[in-house]
C-alpha positions in Angstrom: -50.2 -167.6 57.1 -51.7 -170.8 55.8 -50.2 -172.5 52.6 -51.7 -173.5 49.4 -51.1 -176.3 48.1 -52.1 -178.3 44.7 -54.8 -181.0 44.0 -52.5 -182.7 42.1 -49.8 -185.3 42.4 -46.6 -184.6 39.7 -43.9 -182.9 41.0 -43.9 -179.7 38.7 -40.0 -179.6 39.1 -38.7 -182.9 38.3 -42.2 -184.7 37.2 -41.9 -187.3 39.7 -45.3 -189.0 41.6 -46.1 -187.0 45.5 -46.8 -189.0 48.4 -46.9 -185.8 50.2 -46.5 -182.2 50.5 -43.2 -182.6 49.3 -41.4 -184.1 46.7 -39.1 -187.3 47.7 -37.3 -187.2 45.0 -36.1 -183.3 44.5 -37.5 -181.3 48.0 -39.9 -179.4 46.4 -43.5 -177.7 47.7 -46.6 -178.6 46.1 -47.4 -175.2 46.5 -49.6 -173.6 43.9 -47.8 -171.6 41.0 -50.8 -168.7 41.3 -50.5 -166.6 45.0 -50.8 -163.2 46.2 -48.3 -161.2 46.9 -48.8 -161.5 50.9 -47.8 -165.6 50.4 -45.4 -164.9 48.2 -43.3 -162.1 50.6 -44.2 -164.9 53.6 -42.7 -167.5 51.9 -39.5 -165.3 50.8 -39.2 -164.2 54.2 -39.6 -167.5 55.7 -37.0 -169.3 53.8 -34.4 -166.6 54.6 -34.4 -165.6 57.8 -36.6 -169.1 58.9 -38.9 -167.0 60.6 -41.1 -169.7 61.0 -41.7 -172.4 63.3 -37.8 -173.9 62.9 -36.4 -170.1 64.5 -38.7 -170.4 68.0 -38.3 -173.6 68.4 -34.1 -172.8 68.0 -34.1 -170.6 70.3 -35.1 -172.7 73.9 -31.9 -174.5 73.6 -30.1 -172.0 72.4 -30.8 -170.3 76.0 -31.4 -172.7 78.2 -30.2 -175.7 77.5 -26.5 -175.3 76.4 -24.8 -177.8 74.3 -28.1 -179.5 73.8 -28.3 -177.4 70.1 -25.2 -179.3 68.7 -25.6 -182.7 70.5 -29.1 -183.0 68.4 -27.6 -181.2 65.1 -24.9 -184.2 65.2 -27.3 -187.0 66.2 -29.1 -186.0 62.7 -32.4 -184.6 64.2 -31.7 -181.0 62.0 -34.9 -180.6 60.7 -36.6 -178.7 63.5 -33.3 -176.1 64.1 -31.9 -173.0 62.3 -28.9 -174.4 60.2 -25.8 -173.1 62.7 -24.2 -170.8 59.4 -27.8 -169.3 58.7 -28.4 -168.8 62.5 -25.2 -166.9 63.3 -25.7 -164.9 60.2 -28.8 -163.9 61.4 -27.5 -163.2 65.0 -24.6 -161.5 64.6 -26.3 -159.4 61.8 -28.7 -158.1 64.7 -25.6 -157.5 67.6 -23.4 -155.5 65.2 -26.8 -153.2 64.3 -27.0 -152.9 68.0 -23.8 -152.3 69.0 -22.6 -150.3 66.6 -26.0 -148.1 66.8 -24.2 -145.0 68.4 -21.6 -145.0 65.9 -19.5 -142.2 64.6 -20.5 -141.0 60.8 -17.5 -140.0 59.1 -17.6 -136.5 57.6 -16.7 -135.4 54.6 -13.8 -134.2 53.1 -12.2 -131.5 55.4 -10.0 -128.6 54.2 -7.5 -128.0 56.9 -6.2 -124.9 55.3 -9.7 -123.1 55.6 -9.8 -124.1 59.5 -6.5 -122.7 59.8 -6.8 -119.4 61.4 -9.6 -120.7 63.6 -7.7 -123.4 65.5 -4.1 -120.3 65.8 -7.1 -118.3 67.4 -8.3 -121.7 69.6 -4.6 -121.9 70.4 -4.3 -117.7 71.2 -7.0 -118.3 73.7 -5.8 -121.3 75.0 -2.7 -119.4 75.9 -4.7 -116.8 77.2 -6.4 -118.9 79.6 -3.0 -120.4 81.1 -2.1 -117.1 81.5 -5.4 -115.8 84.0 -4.6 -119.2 85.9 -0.8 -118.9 86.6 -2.0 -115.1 88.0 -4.7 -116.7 90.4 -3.1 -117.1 94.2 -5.8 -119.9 94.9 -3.7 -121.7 92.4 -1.3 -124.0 94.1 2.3 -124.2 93.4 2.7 -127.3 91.6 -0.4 -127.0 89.2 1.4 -123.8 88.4 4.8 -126.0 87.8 2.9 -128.0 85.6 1.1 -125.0 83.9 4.3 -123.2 83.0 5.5 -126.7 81.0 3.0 -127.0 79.4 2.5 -123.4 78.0 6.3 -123.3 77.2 5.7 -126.3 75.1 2.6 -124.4 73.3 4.4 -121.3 72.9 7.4 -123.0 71.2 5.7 -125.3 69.0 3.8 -121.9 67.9 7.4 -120.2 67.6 8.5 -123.2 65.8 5.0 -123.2 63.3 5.8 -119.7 62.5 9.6 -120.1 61.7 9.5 -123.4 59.6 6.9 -124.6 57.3 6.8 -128.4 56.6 7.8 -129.5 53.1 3.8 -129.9 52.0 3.4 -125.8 52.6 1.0 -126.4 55.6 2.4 -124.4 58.1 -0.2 -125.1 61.1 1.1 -129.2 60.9 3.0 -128.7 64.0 0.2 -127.2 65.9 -1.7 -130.4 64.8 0.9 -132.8 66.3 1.3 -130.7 69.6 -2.8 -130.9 70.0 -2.6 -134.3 69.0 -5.8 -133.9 66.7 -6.8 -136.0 64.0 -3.2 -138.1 64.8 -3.8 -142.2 63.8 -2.5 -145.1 67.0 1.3 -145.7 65.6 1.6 -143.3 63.1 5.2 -141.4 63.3 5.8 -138.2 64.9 6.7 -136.5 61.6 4.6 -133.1 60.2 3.8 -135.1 56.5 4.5 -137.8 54.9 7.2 -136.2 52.9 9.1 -135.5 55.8 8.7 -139.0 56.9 11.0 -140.4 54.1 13.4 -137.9 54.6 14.0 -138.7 58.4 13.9 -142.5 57.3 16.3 -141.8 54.6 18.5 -140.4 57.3 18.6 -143.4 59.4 20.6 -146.6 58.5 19.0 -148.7 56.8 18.9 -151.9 58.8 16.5 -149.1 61.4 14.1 -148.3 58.4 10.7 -149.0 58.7 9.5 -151.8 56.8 6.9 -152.2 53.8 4.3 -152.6 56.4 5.3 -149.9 58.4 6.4 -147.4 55.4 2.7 -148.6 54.0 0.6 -147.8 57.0 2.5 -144.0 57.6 1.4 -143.3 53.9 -2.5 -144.6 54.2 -2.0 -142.9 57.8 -1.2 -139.7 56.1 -3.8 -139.7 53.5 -6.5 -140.3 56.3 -5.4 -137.7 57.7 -5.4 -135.2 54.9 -8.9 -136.2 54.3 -10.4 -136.2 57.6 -8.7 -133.8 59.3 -8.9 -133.9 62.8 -11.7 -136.5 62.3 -9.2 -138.8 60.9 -9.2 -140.5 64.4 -12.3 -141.0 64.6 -13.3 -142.3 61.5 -10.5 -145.5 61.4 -11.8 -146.8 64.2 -15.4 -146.5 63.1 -14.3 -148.4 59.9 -12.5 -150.7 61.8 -15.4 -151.1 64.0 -17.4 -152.2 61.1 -14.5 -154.9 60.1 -15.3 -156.7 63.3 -18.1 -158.7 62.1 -16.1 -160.0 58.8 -12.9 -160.5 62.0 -15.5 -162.1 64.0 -16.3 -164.9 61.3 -13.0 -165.3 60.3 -12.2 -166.7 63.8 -14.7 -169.2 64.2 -12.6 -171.8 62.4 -9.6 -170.7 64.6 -12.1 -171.3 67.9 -12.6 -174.6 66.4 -9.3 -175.8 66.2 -8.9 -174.5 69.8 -11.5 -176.6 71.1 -10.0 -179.8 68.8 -6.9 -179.3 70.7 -8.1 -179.1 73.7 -10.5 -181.8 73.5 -8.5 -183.9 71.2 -8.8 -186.9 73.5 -12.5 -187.0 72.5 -12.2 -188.1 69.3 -14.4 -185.9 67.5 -14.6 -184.4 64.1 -13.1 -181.0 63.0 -16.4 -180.1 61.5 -18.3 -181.2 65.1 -16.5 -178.2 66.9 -16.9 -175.8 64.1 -20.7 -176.5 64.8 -20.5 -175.8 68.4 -18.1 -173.1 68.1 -21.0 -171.8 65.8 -24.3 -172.5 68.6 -22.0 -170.8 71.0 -21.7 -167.5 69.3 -24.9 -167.3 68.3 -25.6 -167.5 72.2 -23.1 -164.9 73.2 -24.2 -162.5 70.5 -27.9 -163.0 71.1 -27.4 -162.8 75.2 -25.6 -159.9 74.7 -28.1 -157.8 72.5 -30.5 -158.9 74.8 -28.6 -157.1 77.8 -28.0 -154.1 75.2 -31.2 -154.2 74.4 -32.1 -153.9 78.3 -29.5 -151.5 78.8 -31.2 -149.1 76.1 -34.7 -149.3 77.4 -34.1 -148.8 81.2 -32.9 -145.5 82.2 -29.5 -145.5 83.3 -30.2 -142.9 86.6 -32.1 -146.6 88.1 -28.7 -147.5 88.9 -29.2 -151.3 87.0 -26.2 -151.0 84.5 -23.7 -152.4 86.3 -26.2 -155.3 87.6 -26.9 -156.0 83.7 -23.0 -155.9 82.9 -22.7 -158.6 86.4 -25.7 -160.8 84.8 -23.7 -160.9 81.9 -20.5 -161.8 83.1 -21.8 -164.4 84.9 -24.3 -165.7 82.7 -21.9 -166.1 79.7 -19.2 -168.2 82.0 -21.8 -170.3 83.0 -22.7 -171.1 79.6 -19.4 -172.0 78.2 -18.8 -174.5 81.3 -22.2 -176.2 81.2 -22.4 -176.1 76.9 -18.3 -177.4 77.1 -19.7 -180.3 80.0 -22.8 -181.6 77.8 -21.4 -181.3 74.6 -17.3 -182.9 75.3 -18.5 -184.5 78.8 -15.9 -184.4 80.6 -16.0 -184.1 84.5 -17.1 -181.0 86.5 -13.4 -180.3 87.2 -12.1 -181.5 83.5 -14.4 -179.4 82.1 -13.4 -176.1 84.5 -9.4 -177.2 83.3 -10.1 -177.1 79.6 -12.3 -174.1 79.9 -9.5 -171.7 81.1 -7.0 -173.4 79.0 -9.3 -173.4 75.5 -10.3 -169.4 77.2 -6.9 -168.4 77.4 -5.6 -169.8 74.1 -9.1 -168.1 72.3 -8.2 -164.6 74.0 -4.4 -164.7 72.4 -6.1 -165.6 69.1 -8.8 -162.8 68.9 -6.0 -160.4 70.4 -3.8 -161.4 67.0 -6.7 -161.4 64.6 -7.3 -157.9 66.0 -4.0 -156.8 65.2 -4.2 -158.3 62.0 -7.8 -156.3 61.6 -5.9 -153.5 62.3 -3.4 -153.5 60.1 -5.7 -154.4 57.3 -7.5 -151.4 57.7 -4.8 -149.4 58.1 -3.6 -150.7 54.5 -7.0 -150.9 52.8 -8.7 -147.7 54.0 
C-alpha cells in the first residue's frame, strides 16, 4: 500500500529540518497526520509483526543460508532483517498455535459423587465380562492366569470400597485409584488428601515428604477434585501451554552453552544470545512448515514418516553448517562442539522441564 507523505520539511515530533522521509534527528515518518483507516491498520500491522519488505527478505537466510542471519546482524547491516526478539516472537507464536491445535479443552467442574453409580455399574460389567472370557475354552491357560489376577484385584478393591469409606466420605475413591482414572504422574497412592497426612504423620520424620512434595500432593488433590477423571488430562494441557514461556526462558541458558563451548572464540555473551535466537526461529518455523505439510497431505499416502526423516535431517544439518559459518571452526571442530554443545542443551531443557513441571504442579 503506498505511503503518504508531507510537502513539508519540519519534523512534526521534535521540529527539527528533513533531509528525507525521515527524521535524522528523532526517526520519525513524514507521513501525513490525515489517512484512512486502510493506511492506518497497514501501518499498525506493519510495524508489529514487520510484515513488510524487512519479514521476506528475513526469511532467505533464515532457510537457506544458516548463520549468515547473525553474521550480518553483528556486522551492523540490521536494517533490512526482523530484529531476532520480534522474529522469534513472531515464530514461536505461530508453532505453539500449530502444535498445540489438537489440544485437549479442559471441562468444567465435575461432580464425582453424581457419576458414582455409573462407573460401580462400568465396574459390574467389567467384571461381567472377565467372567464370559475365563468360561471360553478358546481362551488359553495363561491369559486365563492373568485374567483371574486381575479380577481378584477388582473384586477386592470393590470389597474394600464397600467396607471402608475414606476420611473425605467418598466411598468410590478406591475404585478411582484401582482404574487409575483422573490420577496426576507422582501423586501418592493415598484415597484423599486427608489420608495422605495421616500416613505421613505415621512415618518418621526424616522419611516425610518435603514442602515441595507435601505441596504438589495438595494441588494434586485439588485437580483432582475438580476434574475428575479429566484431571489427567487437563495438567498436561496446561503444562503444554507453559512450554512457550519454558521455551523462552531457556534461550539465555542455550547461550551460555554455546559461550562455553566456543569460549576460545572470543565472542560476546550477547553475540550467542543472537544466534541462539536466529536458530530457534529456524527450528520453529521448519518445523510448522513440516506440520503444516503433515496436516494437508493425507496420512493413508504413506509420507509421514518421510516428512518426520526430512526433518531430522534437515534440522542437524542446520545446526552444523549455522555452528560452522557463524563460530568457524573446522568441519570436524565444528561436528565436536556440536554433540558436546547438543548434549549439554538436552540435560538443560530436560531440567527446565522438570522445573516446568513442578511449577505447574504448584501454580495450577
Amino acid at each position: 500500500m503506498k505511503k503518504h507523505y508531507r510537502t513539508e520539511t519540519d519534523c512534526l515530533n521534535c521540529g527539527a529540518e528533513l533531509q528525507g522521509k525521515f527524521c535524522h534527528v528523532c526517526g520519525q515518518e513524514n507521513l501525513q497526520i490525515k489517512e484512512s483507516f486502510g493506511h492506518m491498520m497497514n501501518h499498525a500491522i506493519s510495524d508489529y509483526f514487520h510484515f513488510d519488505h524487512q519479514f521476506f527478505h528475513t526469511l532467505k537466510p533464515l532457510l537457506f543460508e544458516p548463520g549468515k542471519l547473525t553474521n550480518e546482524y553483528m556486522a551492523g547491516r540490521r536494517v533490512q532483517y526482523l530484529h531476532p526478539i520480534k522474529m522469534y516472537i513472531f515464530i514461536s507464536l505461530v508453532y505453539f498455535v500449530l502444535l498445540f491445535q489438537s489440544g485437549y479443552e479442559p471441562p468444567v467442574k465435575v461432580n464425582r459423587h453424581k457419576d458414582k453409580a455409573g462407573r460401580k455399574k462400568e465396574l459390574a460389567a467389567t467384571d461381567k465380562k472377565l467372567d464370559s472370557v475365563m468360561k471360553n475354552g478358546r481362551v488359553p491357560g495363561f491369559a486365563k492366569s492373568a485374567i483371574a489376577i486381575a479380577k481378584k484385584n477388582i473384586d477386592s478393591a470393590a470389597k474394600k470400597n464397600t467396607a471402608h469409606k475414606d476420611e473425605s466420605g467418598d466411598d468410590d475413591a478406591d475404585i478411582d485409584n484401582m482404574i487409575g482414572k483422573g490420577k496426576l504422574p507422582g501423586m501418592t497412592h493415598d484415597s484423599t488428601y486427608a489420608q495422605y497426612l495421616i500416613s505421613q504423620s505415621k512415618l518418621p520424620e526424616n522419611k516425610r515428604d518435603g514442602f515441595i512434595d507435601r505441596l504438589y500432593n495438595k494441588k494434586a488433590f485439588m485437580y483432582k477434585e475438580k476434574y475428575g477423571t479429566h484431571a489427567k488430562e487437563a495438567f498436561f494441557e496446561e503444562f503444554k501451554h507453559n512450554m512457550p514461556k519454558l521455551m523462552f526462558l531457556m534461550l539465555p541458558l542455550c547461550a551460555l552453552i554455546l559461550k562455553l563451548s566456543f569460549r576460545k572464540n572470543r565472542k560476546y555473551y550477547v553475540e550467542h544470545l543472537i544466534f541462539t535466537f536466529h536458530l530457534h526461529c529456524f527450528l520453529f518455523l521448519f518445523l510448522a512448515i513440516i506440520m503444516v505439510l503433515e496436516l494437508i497431505i493425507p496420512k493413508n499416502w504413506g509420507l509421514h514418516s518421510w516428512f518426520d526423516l526430512a526433518a531430522t535431517i534437515g534440522v542437524i544439518w542446520y545446526l552444523y553448517r549455522s555452528l560452522k559459518v557463524f563460530y568457524q571452526r573446522s568441519k570436524w571442530r565444528t561436528i565436536s562442539k556440536l554433540i558436546g554443545a547438543t548434549f549439554m542443551y538436552f540435560i538443560v531443557f530436560t531440567f527446565s522441564l522438570s522445573i516446568g513441571f513442578i511449577l505447574t504442579a504448584i501454580t495450577m
